[in-house]
C-alpha positions as CSV (number, residue, x, y, z in Angstrom):
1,X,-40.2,-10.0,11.3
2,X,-41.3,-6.4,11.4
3,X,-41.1,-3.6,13.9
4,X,-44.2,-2.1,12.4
5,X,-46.1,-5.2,12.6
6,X,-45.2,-6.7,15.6
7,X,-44.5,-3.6,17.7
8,X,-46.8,-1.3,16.6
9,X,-47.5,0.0,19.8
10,X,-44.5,0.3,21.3
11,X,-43.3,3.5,19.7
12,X,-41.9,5.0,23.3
13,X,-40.0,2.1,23.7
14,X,-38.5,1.9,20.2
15,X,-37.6,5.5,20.5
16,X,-35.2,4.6,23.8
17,X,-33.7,1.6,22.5
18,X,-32.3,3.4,19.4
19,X,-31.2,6.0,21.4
20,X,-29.2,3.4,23.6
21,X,-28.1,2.0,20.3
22,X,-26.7,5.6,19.5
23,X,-25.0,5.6,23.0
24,X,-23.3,2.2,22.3
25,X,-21.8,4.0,19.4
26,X,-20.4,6.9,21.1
27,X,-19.2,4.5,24.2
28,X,-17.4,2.5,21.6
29,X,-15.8,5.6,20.0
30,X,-14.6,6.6,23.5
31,X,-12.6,3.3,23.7
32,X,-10.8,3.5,20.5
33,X,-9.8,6.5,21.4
34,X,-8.4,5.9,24.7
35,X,-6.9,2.9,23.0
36,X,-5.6,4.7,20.4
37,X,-4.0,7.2,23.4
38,X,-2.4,4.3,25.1
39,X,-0.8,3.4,22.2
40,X,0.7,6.5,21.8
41,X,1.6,6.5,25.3
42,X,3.3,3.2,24.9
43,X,5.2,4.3,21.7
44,X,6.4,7.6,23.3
45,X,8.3,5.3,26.5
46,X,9.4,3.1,24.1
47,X,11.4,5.7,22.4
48,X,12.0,7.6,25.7
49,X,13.5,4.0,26.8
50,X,15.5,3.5,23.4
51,X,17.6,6.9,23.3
52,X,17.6,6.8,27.4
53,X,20.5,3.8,26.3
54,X,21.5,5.0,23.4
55,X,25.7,6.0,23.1
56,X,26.2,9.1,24.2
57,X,28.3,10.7,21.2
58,X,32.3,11.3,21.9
59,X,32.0,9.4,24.9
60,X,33.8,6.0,26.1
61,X,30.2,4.4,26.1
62,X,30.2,4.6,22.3
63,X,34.0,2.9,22.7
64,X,32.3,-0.2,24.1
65,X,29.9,-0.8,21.3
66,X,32.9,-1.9,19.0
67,X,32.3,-5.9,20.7
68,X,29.5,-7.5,19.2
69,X,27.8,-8.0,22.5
70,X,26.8,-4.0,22.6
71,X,26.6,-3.8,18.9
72,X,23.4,-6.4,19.6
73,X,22.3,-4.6,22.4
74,X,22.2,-1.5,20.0
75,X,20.5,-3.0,17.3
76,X,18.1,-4.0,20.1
77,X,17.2,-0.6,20.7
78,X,16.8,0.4,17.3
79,X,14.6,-2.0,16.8
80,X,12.3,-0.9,19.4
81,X,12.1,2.3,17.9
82,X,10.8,0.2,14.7
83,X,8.4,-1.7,17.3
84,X,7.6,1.7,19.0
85,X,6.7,3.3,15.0
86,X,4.3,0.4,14.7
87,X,2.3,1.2,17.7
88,X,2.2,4.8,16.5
89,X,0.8,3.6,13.2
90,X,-1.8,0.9,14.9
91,X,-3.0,4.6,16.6
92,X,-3.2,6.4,13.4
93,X,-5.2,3.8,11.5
94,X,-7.5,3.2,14.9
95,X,-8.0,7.3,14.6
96,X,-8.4,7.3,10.6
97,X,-10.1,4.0,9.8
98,X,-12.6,4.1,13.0
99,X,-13.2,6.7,15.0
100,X,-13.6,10.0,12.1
101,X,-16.0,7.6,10.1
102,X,-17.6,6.2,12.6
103,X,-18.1,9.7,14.5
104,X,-19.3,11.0,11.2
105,X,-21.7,7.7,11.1
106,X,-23.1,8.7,14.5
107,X,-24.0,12.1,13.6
108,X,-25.9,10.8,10.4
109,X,-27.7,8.2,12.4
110,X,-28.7,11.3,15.2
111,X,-30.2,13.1,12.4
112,X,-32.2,10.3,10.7
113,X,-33.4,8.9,13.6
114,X,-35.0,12.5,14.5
115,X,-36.5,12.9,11.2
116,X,-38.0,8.7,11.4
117,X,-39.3,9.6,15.1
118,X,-40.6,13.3,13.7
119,X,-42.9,11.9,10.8
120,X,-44.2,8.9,13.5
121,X,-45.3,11.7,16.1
122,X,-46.6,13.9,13.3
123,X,-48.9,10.6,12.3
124,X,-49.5,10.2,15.7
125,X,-50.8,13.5,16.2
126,X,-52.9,13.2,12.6
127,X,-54.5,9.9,14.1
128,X,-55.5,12.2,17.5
129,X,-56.8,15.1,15.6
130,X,-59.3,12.5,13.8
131,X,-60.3,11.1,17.1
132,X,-60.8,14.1,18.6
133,X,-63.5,15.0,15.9
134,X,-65.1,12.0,16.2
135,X,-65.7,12.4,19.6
136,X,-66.6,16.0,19.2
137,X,-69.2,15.0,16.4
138,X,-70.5,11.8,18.8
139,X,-71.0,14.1,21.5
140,X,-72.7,16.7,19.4
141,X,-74.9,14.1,17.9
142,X,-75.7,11.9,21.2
143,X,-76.6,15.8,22.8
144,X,-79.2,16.3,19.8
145,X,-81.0,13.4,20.1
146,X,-81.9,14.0,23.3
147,X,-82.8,17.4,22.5
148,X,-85.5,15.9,19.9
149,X,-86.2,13.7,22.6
150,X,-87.5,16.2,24.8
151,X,-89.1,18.3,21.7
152,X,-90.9,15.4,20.8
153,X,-92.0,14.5,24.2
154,X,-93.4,18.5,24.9
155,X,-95.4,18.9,21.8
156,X,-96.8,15.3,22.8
157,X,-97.9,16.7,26.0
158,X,-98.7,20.0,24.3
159,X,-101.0,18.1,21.8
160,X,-103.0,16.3,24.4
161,X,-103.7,19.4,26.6
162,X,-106.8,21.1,25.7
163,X,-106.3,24.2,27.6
164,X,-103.4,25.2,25.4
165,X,-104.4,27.1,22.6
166,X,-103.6,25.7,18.9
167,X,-100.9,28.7,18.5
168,X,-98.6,27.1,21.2
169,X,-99.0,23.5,20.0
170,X,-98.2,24.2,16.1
171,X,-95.0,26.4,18.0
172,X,-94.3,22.8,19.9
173,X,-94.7,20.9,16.9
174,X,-92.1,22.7,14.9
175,X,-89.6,23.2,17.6
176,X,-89.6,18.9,17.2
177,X,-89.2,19.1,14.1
178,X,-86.1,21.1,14.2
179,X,-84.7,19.3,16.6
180,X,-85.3,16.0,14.8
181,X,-84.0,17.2,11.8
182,X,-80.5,19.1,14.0
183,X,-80.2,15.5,15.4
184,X,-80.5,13.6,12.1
185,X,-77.6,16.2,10.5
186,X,-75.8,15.2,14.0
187,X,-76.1,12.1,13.1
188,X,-74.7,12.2,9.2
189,X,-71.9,14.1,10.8
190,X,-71.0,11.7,13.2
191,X,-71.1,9.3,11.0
192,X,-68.8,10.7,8.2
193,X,-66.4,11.5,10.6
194,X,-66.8,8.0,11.8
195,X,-65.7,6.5,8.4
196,X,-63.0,9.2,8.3
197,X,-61.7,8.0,11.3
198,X,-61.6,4.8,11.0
199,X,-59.7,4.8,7.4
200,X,-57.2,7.0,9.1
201,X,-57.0,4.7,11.6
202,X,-56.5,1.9,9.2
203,X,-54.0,3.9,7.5
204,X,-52.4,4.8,10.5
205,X,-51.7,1.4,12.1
206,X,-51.1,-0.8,8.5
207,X,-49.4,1.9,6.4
208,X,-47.5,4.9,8.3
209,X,-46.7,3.1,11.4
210,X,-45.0,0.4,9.4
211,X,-43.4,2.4,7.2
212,X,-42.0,4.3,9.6
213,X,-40.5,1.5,12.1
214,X,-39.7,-0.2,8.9
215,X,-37.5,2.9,8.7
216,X,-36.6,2.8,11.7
217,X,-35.4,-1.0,12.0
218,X,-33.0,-0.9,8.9
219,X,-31.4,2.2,10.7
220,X,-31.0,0.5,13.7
221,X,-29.9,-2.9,11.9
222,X,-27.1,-0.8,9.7
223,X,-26.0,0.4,13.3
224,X,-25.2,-2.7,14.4
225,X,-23.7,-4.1,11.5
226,X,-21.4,-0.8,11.3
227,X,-20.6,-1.6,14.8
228,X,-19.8,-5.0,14.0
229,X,-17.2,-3.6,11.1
230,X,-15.9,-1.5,13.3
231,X,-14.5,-4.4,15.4
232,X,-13.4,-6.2,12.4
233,X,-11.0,-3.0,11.4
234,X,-10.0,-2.8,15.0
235,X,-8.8,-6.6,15.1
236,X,-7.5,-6.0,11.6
237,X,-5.5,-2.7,12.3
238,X,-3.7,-4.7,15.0
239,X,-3.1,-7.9,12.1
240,X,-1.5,-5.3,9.7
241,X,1.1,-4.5,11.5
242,X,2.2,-8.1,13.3
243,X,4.4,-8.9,10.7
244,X,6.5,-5.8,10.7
245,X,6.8,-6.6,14.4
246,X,7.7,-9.9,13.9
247,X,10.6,-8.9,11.6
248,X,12.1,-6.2,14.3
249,X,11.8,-9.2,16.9
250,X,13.4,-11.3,14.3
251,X,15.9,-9.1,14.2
252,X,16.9,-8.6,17.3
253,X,17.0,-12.4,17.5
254,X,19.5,-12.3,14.4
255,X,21.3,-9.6,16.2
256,X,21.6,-12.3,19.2
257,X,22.5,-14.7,17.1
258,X,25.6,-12.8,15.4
259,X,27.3,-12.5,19.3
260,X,30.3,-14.4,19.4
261,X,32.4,-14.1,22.4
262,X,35.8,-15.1,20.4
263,X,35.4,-12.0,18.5
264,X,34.9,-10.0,21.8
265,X,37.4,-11.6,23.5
266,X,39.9,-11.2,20.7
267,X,38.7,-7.0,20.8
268,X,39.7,-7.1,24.7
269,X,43.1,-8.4,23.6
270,X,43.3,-5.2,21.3
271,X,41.9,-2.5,23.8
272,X,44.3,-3.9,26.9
273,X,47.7,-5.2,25.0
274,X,50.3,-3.9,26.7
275,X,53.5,-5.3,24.1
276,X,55.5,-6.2,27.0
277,X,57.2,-9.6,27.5
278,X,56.3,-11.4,30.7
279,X,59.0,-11.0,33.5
280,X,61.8,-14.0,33.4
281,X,62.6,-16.4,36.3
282,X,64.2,-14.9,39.1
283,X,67.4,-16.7,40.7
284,X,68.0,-17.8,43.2
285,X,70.2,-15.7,45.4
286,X,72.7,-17.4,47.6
287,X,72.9,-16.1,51.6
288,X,75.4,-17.8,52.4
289,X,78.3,-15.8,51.3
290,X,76.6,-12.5,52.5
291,X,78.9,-9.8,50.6
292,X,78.5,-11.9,46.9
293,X,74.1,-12.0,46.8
294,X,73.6,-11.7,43.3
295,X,70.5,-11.1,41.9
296,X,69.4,-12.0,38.1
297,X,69.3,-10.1,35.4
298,X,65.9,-10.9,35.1
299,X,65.1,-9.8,38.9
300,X,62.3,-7.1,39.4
301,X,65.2,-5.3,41.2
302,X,67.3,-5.0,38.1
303,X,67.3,-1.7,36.9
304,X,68.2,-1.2,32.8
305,X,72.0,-0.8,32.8
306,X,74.7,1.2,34.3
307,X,74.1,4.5,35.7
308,X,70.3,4.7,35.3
309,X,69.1,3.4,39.2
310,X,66.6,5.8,38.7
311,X,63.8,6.0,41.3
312,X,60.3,5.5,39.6
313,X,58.5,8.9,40.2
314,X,54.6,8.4,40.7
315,X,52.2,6.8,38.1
316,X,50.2,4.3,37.0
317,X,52.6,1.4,37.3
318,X,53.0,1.5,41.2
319,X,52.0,-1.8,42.9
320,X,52.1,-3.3,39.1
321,X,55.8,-3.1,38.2
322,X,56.0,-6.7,36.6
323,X,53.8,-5.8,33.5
324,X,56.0,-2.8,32.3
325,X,59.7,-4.5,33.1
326,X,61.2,-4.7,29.9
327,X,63.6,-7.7,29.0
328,X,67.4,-6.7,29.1
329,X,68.4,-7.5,25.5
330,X,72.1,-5.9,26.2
331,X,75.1,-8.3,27.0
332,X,75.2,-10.0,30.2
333,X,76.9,-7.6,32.7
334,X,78.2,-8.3,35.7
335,X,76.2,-8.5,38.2
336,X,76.3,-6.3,41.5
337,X,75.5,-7.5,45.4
338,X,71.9,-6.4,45.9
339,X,73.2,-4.3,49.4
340,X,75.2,-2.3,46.7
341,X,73.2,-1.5,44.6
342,X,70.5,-0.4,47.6
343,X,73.2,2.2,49.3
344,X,73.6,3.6,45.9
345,X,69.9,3.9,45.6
346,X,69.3,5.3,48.8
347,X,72.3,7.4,48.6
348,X,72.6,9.0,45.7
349,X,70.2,11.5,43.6
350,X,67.3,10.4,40.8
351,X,69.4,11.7,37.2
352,X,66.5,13.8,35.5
353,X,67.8,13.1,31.7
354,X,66.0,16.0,30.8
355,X,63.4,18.4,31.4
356,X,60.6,17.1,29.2
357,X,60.8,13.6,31.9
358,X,60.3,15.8,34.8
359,X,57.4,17.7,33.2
360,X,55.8,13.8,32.2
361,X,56.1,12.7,35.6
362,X,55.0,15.8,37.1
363,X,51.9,15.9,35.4
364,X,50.9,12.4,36.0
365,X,51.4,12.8,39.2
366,X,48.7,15.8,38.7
367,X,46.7,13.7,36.8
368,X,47.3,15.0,33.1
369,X,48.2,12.4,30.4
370,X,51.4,13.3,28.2
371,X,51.2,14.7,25.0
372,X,52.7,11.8,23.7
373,X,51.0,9.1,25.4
374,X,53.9,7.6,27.2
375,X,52.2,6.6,30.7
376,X,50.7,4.1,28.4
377,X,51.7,0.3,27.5
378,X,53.6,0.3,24.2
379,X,50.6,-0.9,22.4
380,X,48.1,1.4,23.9
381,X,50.5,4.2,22.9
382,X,50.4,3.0,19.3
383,X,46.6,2.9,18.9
384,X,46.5,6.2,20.4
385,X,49.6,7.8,18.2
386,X,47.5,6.7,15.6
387,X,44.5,7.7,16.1
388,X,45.9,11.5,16.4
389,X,47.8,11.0,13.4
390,X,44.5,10.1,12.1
391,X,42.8,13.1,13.2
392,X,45.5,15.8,11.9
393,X,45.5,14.3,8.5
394,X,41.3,14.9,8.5
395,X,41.9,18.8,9.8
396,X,44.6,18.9,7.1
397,X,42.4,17.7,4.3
398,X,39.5,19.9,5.6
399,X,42.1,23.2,5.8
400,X,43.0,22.4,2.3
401,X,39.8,22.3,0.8
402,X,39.3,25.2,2.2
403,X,41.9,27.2,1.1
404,X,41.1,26.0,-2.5
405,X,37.7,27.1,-2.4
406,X,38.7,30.7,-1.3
407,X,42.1,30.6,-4.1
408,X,39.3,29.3,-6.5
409,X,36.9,32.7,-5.1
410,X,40.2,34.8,-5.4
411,X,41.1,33.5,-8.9
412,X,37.1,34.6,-9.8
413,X,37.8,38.1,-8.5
414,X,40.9,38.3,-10.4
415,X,39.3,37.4,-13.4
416,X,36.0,39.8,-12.4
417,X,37.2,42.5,-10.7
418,X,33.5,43.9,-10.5
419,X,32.5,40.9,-8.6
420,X,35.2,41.7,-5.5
421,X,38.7,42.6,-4.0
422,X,41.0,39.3,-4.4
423,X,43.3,41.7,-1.5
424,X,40.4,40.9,1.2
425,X,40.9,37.0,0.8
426,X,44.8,37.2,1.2
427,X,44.2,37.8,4.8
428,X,42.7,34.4,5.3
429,X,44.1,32.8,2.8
430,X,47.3,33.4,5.3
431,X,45.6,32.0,8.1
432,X,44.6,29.2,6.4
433,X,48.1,28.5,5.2
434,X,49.3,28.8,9.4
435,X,47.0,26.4,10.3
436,X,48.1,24.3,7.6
437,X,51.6,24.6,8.5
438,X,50.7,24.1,12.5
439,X,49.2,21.1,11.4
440,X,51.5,19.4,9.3
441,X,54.0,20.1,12.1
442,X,52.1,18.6,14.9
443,X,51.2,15.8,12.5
444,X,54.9,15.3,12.1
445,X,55.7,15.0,15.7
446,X,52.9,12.5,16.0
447,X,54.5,10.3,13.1
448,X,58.1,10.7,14.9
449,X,56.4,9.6,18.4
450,X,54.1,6.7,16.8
451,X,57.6,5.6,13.7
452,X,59.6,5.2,17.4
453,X,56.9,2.8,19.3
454,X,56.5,1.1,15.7
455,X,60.3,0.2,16.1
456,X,60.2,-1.2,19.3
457,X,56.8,-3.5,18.4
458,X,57.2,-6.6,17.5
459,X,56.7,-6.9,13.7
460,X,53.5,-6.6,12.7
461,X,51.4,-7.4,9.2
462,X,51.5,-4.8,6.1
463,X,47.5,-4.6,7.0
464,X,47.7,-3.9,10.4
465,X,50.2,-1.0,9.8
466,X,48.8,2.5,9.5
467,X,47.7,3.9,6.5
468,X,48.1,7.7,6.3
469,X,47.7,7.9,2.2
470,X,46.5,11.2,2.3
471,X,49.2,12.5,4.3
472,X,52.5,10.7,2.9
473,X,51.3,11.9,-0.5
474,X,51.4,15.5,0.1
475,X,53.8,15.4,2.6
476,X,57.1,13.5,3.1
477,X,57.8,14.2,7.1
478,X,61.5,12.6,7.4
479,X,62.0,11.3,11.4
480,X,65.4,11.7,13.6
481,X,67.3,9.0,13.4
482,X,69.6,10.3,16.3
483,X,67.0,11.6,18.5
484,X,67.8,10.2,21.9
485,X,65.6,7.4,24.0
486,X,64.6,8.7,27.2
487,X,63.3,7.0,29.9
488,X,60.4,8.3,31.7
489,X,59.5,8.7,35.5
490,X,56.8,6.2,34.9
491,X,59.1,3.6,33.2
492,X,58.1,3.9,29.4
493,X,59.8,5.6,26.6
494,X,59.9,8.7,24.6
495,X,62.5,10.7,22.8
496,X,63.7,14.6,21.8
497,X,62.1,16.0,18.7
498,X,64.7,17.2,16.6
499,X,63.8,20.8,14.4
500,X,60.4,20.2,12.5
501,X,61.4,20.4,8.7
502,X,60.0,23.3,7.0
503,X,56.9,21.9,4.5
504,X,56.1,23.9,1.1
505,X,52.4,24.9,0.2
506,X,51.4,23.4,-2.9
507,X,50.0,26.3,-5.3
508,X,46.4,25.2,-6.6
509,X,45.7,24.8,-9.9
510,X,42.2,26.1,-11.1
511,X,40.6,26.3,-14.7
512,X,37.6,28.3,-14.2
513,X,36.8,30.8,-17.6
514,X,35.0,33.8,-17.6
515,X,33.9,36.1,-20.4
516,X,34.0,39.7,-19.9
517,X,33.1,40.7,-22.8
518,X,29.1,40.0,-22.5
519,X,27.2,38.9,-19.8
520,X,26.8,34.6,-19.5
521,X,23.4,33.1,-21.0
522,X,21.1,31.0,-18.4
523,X,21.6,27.6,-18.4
524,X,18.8,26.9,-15.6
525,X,16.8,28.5,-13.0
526,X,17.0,28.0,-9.3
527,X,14.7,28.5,-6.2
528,X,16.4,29.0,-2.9
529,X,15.4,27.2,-0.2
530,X,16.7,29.6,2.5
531,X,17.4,33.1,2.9
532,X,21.5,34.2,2.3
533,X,23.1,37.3,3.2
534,X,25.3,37.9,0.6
535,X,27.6,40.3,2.9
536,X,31.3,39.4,1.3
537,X,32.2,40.9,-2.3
538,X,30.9,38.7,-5.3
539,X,27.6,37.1,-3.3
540,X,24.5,37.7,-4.0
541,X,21.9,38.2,-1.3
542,X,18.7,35.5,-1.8
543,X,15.2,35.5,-0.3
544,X,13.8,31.9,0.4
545,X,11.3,30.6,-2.1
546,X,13.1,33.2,-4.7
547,X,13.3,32.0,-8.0
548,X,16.4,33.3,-9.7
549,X,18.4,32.1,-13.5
550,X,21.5,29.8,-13.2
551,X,24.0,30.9,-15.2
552,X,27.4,28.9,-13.8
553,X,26.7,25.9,-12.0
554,X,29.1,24.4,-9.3
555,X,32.5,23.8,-10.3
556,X,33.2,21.5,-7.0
557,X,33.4,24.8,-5.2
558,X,30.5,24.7,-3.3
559,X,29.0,28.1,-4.9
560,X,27.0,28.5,-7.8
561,X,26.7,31.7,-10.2
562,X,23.2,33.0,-10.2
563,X,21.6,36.4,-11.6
564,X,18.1,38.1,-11.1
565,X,18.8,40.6,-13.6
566,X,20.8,41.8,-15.9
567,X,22.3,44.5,-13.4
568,X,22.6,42.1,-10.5
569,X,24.5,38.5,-10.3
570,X,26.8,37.1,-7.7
571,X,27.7,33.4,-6.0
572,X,25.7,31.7,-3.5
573,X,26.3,28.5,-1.7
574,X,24.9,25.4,-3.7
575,X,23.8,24.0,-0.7
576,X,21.0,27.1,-0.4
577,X,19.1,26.8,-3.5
578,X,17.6,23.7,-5.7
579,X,19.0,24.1,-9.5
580,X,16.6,23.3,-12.0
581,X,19.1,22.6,-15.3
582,X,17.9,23.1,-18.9
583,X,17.8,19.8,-21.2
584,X,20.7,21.6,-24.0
585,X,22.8,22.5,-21.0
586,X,22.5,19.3,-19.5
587,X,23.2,17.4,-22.8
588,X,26.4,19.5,-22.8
């Protein structure tokens, strides 16, 4: 099965099939492509769609992904962003694998079909040239004869006339003779030119033609069968990356799986807990004997003891008193006729303990929360005491190392005076030492606030308690005893801060050595990796992509001694360059 054999003719229609097998090429290219677009398209929404429900940072949404509920949800959406990578990766093979070879393969099969179909129309035109001759020489030959004919045919008549003088029928003879002999060269022409033709013509039709579509078939036949590897890759691009995919579905099935609505439930408990004790049974109060109504101690109506009928100013509470009555503990009093006890209510003015209650109920009547959380349940106050607590100890911590790295920069200049003034730290050292201080303070009032709810808790494990380490070991904030329970316009309870204790700053202790004798030997070499201003005494200024000798490294600082030469040296931040150690100082 041969194209040159079996369509030998057909060299016009060969030459449009293989350029509709080119087309197919390019037509196949343009759907990978859009394919590989889609997918791209698709990846992008998916990761649009993850972050769109993503928790928003600081806000209460990322509060509710503590139940395990949300925390599947959000492993959910992490795992589409897995599932939305793959999609990018099946476009990037698709791109990589397919459509640059195969658009490279196109471009080589352009140009060696043009150079197959060249050398056929060159053979053609070789073929047409001989047959053209031939023609020319058949005409030329056919054209002679009949001249001789005529020759022949005049001196004949010439010959037989015998009026014509001997002169003109010897010039008759000859001209006959010539032509004869033009037609019989005619005729040796014609034929050479015949057998010329006719072993192009052999040559033509059972060696270049076949050679040529021979040629032209394999290109045609690798076409297809890179076509038909192209789809394989396509299918297999897609295969590569199915189990990846399976394992992010798997996973959010495992995340599915690990939901347990105890757990959530249990969390609720935590969030809402108010500490309080249900409300008692109320008695029953006895109309009969209209001046002697009692009313139990346990009676919504009850207020906390003698002397504090206080009305309830505005808050939270209103409509949902029962939650936030608090058991009388005290020793059974006597009780008073309910119409008593409302004349003296309606009659006599609410007793503002102090100040600081007016100023809480004011401002949740405005809408402000109280700087010590007391509009909320016992329990909710404690979580939220702590939480502060929490957050003062992590600004004191982060003060602290601060003021050791600038003592630790002071202690440097002290040591090198040529490197800087240790008098232009002193001026934030003090500041740092203020905030300090206004810390610790605040973070003692916190701790008085959140010791007083822990009293009135029910006990509660060693675990459970908080854990301020960091805080009780530098500090050792002592609480008044004596301060005095207040009772706040919206029910709950606080109490006066007594003076804030004064709190000592711990001197740092540094060992950092410096010779000032001789200038330090490298131990390394560094290249920063961005540019640093080195405005402030003792820094160095650094170019990115500078290379530059090491000769302190980082003592916990954060800054690492450098020098470029011998006249210049100075700290930069470790953070801005990449050290590269040597092995001896390394191995000491």
């Amino acid at each position: 099965m041969s194209w040159g054999t079996e369509l030998w003719d057909q060299f016009d229609n060969l030459e449009k099939h293989t350029q509709w097998g080119i087309d197919i090429l390019e037509k196949y290219i343009k759907f990978v492509k859009e394919r590989t677009e889609i997918e791209l398209s698709y990846a992008k929404q998916l990761r649009n769609l993850s972050k769109k429900y993503q928790p928003k940072k600081n806000s209460k949404e990322e509060e509710e992904y503590r139940y395990t509920a949300c925390k599947a949800f959000l492993s959910t959406l992490n795992e589409m962003n897995d599932y939305a990578g793959q999609h990018e990766v099946i476009s990037e093979n698709l791109t990589s694998q397919i459509i640059t070879g195969l658009a490279r393969y196109v471009q080589e099969v352009k140009q060696e079909r043009k150079s197959h179909f060249h050398d056929g129309r060159k053979a053609q035109q070789h073929i047409e040239t001989c047959w053209k001759q031939l023609e020319s020489s058949k005409r030329r030959f056919e054209r002679d004869c009949k001249e001789a004919d005529r020759a022949q045919q005049y001196f004949e008549k010439m010959d037989a006339d015998i009026n014509v003088t001997k002169a003109d029928v010897e010039k008759a003879r000859q001209q006959a003779q010539t032509r004869h002999q033009m037609a019989e060269d005619s005729k040796a022409d014609y034929s050479s030119n015949l057998q010329k033709f006719n072993l192009e013509q052999r040559e033509y039709y059972h060696t270049h033609v076949p050679n040529i579509f021979k040629k032209i078939q394999e290109m045609e036949e690798r076409r297809i069968v890179r076509l038909g590897e192209s789809m394989k890759t396509y299918a297999e691009v897609d295969r590569q990356v199915i189990p990846i995919i399976g394992k992010c579905l798997d996973e959010i099935v495992k995340a599915a799986e690990s939901i347990d609505q105890n757990t959530d439930s249990q969390l609720v408990i935590e969030a809402y807990k108010s500490g309080f004790e249900p409300p008692g049974d109320i008695e029953f109060e006895d109309y009969t004997q209209p001046m002697k109504r009692t009313v139990s101690e346990n009676s919504l109506s009850n207020s906390r003891g003698e002397g504090k009928a206080e009305p309830k100013f505005g808050g939270k509470s209103k409509g949902k008193l029962w939650p936030f009555i608090k058991k009388n503990k005290s020793p059974k009093q006597q009780k008073e006729p309910l119409s008593h006890r409302f004349n003296e209510f309606m009659t006599s003015k609410p007793k503002i303990h102090c100040f600081r209650s007016l100023k809480r109920g004011l401002s949740l009547k405005l809408g402000a929360a109280p700087e010590d959380f007391s509009n909320l349940p016992p329990e909710q106050r404690r979580k939220k005491l702590q939480q502060k607590v929490d957050e003062l100890n992590k600004e004191i911590q982060k003060e602290m190392d601060q003021r050791e790295a600038i003592t630790k920069m002071k202690d440097v200049y002290l040591k090198n005076p040529q490197m800087g003034d240790p008098a232009s730290l002193d001026h934030k050292l003090t500041e740092v030492n203020q905030n300090i201080e206004k810390l610790r303070l605040e973070a003692q009032k916190f701790e008085a606030w959140l010791a007083e709810v822990e009293g009135r808790l029910p006990a509660r494990s060693e675990q459970a308690r908080r854990q301020s380490g960091l805080y009780d070991a530098q500090t050792a904030p002592t609480v008044n005893n004596c301060a005095q329970a207040r009772e706040s316009p919206d029910g709950s309870y606080t109490e006066e801060q007594s003076q804030e204790s004064e709190v000592k700053v711990l001197a740092a202790d540094f060992d950092d050595e410096f010779d000032d004798e001789e200038p330090l030997p490298a131990i390394g070499t560094c290249k920063a990796l961005y540019t640093f201003d080195g405005q402030n005494e003792g820094t160095i200024s650094v170019v990115e992509g500078e290379t530059l000798y090491v000769i302190e490294e980082d003592k916990g600082d954060g800054w690492t001694r450098i020098r470029r030469n011998e006249d210049e040296e100075g700290y930069v931040p470790t953070s801005y360059v990449e050290v590269y150690l040597d092995k001896n100082a390394k191995d000491s």
